[in-house]
Biopython code that builds the backbone (N, CA, C, O; Angstrom):
import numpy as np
from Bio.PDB.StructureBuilder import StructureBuilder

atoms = [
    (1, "UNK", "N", (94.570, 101.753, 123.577)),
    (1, "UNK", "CA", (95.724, 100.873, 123.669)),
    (1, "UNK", "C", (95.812, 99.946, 122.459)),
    (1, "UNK", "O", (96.906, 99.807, 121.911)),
    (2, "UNK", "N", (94.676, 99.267, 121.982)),
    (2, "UNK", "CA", (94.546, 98.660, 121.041)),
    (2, "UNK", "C", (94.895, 99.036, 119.692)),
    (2, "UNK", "O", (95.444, 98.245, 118.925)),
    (3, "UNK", "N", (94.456, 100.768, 119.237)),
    (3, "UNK", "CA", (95.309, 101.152, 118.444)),
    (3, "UNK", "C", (96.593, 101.384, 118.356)),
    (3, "UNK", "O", (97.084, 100.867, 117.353)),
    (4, "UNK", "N", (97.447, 102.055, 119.121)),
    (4, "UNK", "CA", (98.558, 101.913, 119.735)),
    (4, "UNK", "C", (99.460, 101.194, 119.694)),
    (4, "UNK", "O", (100.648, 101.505, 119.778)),
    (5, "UNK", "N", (98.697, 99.447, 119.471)),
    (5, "UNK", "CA", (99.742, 98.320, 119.669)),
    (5, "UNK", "C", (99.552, 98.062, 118.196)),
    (5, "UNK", "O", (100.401, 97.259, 117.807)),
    (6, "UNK", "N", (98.591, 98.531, 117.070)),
    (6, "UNK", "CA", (98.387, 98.088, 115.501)),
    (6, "UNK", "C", (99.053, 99.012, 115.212)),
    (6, "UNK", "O", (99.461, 98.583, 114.133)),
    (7, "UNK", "N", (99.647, 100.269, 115.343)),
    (7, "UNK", "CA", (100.614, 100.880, 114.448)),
    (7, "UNK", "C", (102.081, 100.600, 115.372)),
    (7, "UNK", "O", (103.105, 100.557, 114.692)),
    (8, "UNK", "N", (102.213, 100.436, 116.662)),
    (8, "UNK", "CA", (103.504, 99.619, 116.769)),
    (8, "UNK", "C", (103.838, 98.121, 115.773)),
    (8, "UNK", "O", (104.955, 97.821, 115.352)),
    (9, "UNK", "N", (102.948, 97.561, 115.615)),
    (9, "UNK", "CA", (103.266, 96.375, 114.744)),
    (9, "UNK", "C", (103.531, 96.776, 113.442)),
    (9, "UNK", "O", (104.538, 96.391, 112.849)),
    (10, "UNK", "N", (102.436, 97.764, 112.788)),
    (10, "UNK", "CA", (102.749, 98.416, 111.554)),
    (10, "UNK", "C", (103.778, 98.107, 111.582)),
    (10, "UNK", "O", (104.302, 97.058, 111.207)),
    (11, "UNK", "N", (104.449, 99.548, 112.318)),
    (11, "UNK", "CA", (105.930, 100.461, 112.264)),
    (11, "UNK", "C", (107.349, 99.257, 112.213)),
    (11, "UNK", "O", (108.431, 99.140, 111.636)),
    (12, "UNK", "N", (106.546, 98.554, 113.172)),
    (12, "UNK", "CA", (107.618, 97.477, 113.146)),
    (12, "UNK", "C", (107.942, 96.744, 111.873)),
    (12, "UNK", "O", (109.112, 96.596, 111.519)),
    (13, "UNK", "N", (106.503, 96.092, 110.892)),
    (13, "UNK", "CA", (106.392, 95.163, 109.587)),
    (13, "UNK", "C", (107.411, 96.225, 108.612)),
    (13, "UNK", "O", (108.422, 95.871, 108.006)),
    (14, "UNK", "N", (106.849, 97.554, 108.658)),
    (14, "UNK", "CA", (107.498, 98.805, 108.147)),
    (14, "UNK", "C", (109.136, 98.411, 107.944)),
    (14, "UNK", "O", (109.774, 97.956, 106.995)),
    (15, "UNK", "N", (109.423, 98.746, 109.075)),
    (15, "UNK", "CA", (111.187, 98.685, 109.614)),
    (15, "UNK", "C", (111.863, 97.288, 108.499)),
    (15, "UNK", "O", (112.699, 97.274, 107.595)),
    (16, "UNK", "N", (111.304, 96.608, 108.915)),
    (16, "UNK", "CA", (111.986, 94.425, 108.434)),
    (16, "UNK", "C", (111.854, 94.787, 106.765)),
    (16, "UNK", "O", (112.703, 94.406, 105.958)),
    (17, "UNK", "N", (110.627, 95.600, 106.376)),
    (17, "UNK", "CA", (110.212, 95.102, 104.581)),
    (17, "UNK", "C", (111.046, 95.991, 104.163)),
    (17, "UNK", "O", (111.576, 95.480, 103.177)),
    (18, "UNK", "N", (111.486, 97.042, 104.330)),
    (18, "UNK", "CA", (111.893, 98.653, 104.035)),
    (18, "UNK", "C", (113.396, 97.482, 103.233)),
    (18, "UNK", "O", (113.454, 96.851, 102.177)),
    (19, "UNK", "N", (114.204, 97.636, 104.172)),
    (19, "UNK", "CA", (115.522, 96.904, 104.467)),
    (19, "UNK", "C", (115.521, 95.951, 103.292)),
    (19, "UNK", "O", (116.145, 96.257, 102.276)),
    (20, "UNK", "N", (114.898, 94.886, 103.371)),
    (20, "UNK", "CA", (114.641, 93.260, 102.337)),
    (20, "UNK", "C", (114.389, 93.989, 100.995)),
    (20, "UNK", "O", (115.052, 93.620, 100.026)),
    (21, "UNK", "N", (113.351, 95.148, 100.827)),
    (21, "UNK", "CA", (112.982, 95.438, 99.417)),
    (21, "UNK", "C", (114.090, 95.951, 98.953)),
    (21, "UNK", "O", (114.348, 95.298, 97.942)),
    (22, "UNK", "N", (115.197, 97.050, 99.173)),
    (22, "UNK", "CA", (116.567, 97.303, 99.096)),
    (22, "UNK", "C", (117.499, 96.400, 98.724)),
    (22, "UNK", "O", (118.032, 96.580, 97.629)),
    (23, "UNK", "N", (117.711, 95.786, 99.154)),
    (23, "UNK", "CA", (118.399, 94.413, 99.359)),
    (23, "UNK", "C", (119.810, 94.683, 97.936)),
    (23, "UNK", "O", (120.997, 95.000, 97.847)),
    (24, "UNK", "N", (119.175, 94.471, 97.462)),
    (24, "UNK", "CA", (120.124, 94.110, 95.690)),
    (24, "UNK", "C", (119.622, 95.253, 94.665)),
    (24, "UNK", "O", (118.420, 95.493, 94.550)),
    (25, "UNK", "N", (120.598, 95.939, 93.935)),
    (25, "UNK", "CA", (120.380, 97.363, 93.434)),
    (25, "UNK", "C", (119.678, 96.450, 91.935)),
    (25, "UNK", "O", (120.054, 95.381, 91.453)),
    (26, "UNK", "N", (118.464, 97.446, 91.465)),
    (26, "UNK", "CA", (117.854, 97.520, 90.527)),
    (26, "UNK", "C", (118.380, 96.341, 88.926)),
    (26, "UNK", "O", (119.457, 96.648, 88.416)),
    (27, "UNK", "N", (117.963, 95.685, 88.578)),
    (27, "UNK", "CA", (118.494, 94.294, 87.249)),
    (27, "UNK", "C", (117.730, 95.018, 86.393)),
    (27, "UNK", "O", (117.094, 94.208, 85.719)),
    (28, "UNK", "N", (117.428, 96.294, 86.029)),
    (28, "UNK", "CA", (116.348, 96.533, 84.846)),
    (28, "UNK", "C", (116.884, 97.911, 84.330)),
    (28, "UNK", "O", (116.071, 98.487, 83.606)),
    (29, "UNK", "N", (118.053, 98.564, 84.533)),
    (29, "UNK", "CA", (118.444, 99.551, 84.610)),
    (29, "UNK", "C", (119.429, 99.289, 82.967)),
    (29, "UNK", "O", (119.772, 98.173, 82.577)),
    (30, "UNK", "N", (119.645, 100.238, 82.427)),
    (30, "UNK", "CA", (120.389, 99.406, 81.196)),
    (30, "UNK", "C", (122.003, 99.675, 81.194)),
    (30, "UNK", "O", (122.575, 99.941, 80.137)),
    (31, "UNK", "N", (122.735, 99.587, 82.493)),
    (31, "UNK", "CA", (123.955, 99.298, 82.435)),
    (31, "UNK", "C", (123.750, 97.954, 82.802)),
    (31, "UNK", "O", (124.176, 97.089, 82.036)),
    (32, "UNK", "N", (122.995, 97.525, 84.158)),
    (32, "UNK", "CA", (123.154, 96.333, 84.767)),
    (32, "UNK", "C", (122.502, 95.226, 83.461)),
    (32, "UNK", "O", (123.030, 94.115, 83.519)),
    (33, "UNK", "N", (121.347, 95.398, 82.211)),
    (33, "UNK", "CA", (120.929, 94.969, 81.454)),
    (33, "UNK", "C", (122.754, 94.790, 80.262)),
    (33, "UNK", "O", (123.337, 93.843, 79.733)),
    (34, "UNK", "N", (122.878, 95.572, 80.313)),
    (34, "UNK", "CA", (124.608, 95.468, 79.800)),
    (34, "UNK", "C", (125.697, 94.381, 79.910)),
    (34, "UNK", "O", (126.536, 94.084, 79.058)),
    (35, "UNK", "N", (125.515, 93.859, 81.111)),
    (35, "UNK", "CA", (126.154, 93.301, 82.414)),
    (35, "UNK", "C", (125.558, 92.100, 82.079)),
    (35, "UNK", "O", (126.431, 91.271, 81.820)),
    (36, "UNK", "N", (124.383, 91.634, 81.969)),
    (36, "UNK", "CA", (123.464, 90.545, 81.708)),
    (36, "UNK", "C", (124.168, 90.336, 80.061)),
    (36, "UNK", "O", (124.367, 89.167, 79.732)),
    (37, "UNK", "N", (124.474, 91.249, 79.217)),
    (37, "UNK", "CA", (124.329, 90.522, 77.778)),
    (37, "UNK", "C", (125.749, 89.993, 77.865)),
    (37, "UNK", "O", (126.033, 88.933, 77.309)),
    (38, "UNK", "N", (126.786, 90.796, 78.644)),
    (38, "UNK", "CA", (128.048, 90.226, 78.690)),
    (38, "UNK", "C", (128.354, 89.377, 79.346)),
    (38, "UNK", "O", (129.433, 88.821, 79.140)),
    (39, "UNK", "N", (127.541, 88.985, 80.336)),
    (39, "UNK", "CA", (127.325, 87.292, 80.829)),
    (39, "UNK", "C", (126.770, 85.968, 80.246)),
    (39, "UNK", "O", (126.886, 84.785, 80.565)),
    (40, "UNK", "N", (126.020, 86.740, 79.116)),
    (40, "UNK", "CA", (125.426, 85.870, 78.564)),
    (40, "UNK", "C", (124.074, 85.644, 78.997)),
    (40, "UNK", "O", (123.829, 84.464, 78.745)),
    (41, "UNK", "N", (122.895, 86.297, 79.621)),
    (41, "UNK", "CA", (121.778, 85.961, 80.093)),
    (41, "UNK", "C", (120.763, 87.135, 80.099)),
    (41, "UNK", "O", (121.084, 88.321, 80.027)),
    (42, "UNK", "N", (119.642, 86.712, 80.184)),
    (42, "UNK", "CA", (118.103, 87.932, 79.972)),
    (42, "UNK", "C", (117.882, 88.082, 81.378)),
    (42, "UNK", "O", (118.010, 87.321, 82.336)),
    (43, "UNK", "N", (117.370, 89.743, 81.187)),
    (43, "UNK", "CA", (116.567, 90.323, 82.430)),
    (43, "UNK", "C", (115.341, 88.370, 83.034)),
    (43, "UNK", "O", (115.324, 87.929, 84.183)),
    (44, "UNK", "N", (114.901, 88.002, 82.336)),
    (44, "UNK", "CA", (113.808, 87.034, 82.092)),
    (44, "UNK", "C", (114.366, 85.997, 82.672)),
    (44, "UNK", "O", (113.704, 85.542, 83.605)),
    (45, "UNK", "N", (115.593, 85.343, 82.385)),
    (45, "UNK", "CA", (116.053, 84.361, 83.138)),
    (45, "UNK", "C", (116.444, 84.810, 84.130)),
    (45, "UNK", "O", (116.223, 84.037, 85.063)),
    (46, "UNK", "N", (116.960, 85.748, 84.437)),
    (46, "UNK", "CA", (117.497, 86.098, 85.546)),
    (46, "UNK", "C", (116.249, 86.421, 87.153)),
    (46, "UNK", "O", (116.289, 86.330, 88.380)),
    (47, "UNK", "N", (115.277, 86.821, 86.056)),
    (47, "UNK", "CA", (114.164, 86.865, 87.219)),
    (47, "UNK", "C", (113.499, 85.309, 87.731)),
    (47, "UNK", "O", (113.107, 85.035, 88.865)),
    (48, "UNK", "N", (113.510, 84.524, 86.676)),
    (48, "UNK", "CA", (113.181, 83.466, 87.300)),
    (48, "UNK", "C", (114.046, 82.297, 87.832)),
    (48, "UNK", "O", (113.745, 81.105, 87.905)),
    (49, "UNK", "N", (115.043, 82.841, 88.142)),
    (49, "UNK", "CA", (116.286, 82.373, 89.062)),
    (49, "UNK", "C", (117.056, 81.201, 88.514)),
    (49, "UNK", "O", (117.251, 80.202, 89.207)),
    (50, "UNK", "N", (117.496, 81.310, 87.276)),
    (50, "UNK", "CA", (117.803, 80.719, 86.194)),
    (50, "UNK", "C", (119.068, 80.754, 85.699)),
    (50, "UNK", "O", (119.492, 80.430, 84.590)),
    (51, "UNK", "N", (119.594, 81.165, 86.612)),
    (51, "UNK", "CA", (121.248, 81.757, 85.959)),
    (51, "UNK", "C", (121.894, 80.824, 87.116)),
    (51, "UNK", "O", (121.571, 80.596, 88.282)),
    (52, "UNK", "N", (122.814, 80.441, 86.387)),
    (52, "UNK", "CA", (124.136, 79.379, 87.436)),
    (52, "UNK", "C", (125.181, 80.358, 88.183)),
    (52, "UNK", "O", (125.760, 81.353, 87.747)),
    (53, "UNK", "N", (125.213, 79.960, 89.005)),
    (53, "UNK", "CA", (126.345, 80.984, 90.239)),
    (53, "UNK", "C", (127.468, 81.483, 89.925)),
    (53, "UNK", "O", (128.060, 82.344, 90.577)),
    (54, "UNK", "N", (128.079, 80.645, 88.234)),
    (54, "UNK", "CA", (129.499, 80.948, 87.872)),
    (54, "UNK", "C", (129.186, 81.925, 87.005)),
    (54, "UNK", "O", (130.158, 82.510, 86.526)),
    (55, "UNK", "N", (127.823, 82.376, 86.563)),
    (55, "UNK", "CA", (127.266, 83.404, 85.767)),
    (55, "UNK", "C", (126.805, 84.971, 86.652)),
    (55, "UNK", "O", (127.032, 86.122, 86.280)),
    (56, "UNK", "N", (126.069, 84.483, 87.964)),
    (56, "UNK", "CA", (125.509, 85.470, 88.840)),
    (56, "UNK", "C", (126.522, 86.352, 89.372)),
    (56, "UNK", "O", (126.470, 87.581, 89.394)),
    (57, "UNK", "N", (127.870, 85.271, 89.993)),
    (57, "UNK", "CA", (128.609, 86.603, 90.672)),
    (57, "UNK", "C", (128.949, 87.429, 90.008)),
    (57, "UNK", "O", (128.410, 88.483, 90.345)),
    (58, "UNK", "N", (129.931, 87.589, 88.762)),
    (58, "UNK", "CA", (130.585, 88.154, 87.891)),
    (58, "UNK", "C", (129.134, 89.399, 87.657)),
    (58, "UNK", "O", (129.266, 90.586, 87.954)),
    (59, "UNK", "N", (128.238, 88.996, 87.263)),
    (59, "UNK", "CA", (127.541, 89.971, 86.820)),
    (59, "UNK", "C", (127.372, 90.836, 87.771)),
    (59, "UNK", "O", (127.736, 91.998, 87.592)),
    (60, "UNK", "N", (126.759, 90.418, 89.019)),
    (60, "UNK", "CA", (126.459, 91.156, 90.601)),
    (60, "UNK", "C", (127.626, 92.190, 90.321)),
    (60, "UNK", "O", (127.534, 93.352, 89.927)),
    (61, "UNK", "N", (128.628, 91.525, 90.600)),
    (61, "UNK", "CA", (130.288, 92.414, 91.004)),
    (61, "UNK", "C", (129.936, 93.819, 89.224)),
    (61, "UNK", "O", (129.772, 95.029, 89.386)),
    (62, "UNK", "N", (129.927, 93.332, 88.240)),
    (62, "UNK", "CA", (129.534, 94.053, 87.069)),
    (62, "UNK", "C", (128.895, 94.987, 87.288)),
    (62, "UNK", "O", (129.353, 96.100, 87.027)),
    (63, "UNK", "N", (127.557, 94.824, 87.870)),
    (63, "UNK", "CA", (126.429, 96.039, 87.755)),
    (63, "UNK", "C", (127.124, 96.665, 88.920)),
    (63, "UNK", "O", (127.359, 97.845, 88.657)),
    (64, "UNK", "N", (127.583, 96.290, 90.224)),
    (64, "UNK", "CA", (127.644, 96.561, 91.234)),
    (64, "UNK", "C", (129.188, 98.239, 90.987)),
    (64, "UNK", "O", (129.495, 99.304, 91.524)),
    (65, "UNK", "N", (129.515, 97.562, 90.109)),
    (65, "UNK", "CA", (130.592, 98.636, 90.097)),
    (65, "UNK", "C", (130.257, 99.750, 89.159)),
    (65, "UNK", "O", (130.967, 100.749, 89.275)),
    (66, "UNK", "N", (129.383, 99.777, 88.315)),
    (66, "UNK", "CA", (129.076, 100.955, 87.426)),
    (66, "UNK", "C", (129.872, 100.916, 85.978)),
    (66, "UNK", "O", (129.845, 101.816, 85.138)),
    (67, "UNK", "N", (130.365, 100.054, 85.910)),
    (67, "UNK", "CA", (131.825, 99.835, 84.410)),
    (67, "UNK", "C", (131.541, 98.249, 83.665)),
    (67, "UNK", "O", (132.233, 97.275, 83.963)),
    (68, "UNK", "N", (130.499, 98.194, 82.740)),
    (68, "UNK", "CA", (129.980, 97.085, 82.355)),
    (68, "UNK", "C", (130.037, 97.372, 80.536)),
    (68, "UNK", "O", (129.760, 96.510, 79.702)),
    (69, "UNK", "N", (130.267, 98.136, 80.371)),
    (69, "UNK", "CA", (129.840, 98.540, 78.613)),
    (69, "UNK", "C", (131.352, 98.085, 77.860)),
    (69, "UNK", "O", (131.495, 98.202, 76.643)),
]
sb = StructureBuilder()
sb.init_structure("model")
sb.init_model(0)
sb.init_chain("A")
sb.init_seg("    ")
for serial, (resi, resn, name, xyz) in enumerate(atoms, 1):
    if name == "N":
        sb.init_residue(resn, " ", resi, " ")
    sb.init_atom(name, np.array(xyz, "f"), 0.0, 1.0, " ", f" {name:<3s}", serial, name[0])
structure = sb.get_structure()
């Protein structure tokens, strides 16, 4: 039973992280890196959460559509 209830919890931690790691499509790809120079900002700032919101959406919506060059 005891094993039983450690891979139900697994399966469960499994299910929640799967989902969250997905979340927001790939910033390292070199259209969305494209997207960043025409906003004005680095893969680098952008990872350390450094970019102002009137900079982030535009880019999001950018990479998000595939038409950034």
């Amino acid at each position: 039973m005891k094993k039983l209830s450690g891979t139900v919890i697994a399966l469960a931690l499994l299910a929640v992280a799967v989902p969250a790691a997905q979340a927001e499509p790939r910033n390292d790809t070199p259209h969305a890196q494209a997207c960043m120079k025409k906003y004005g900002f680095t893969l680098a700032q952008w990872r350390a959460y450094a970019v102002p919101a009137e900079k982030a959406n535009p880019y999001r919506a950018c990479r998000d559509s595939g038409k950034g060059r």
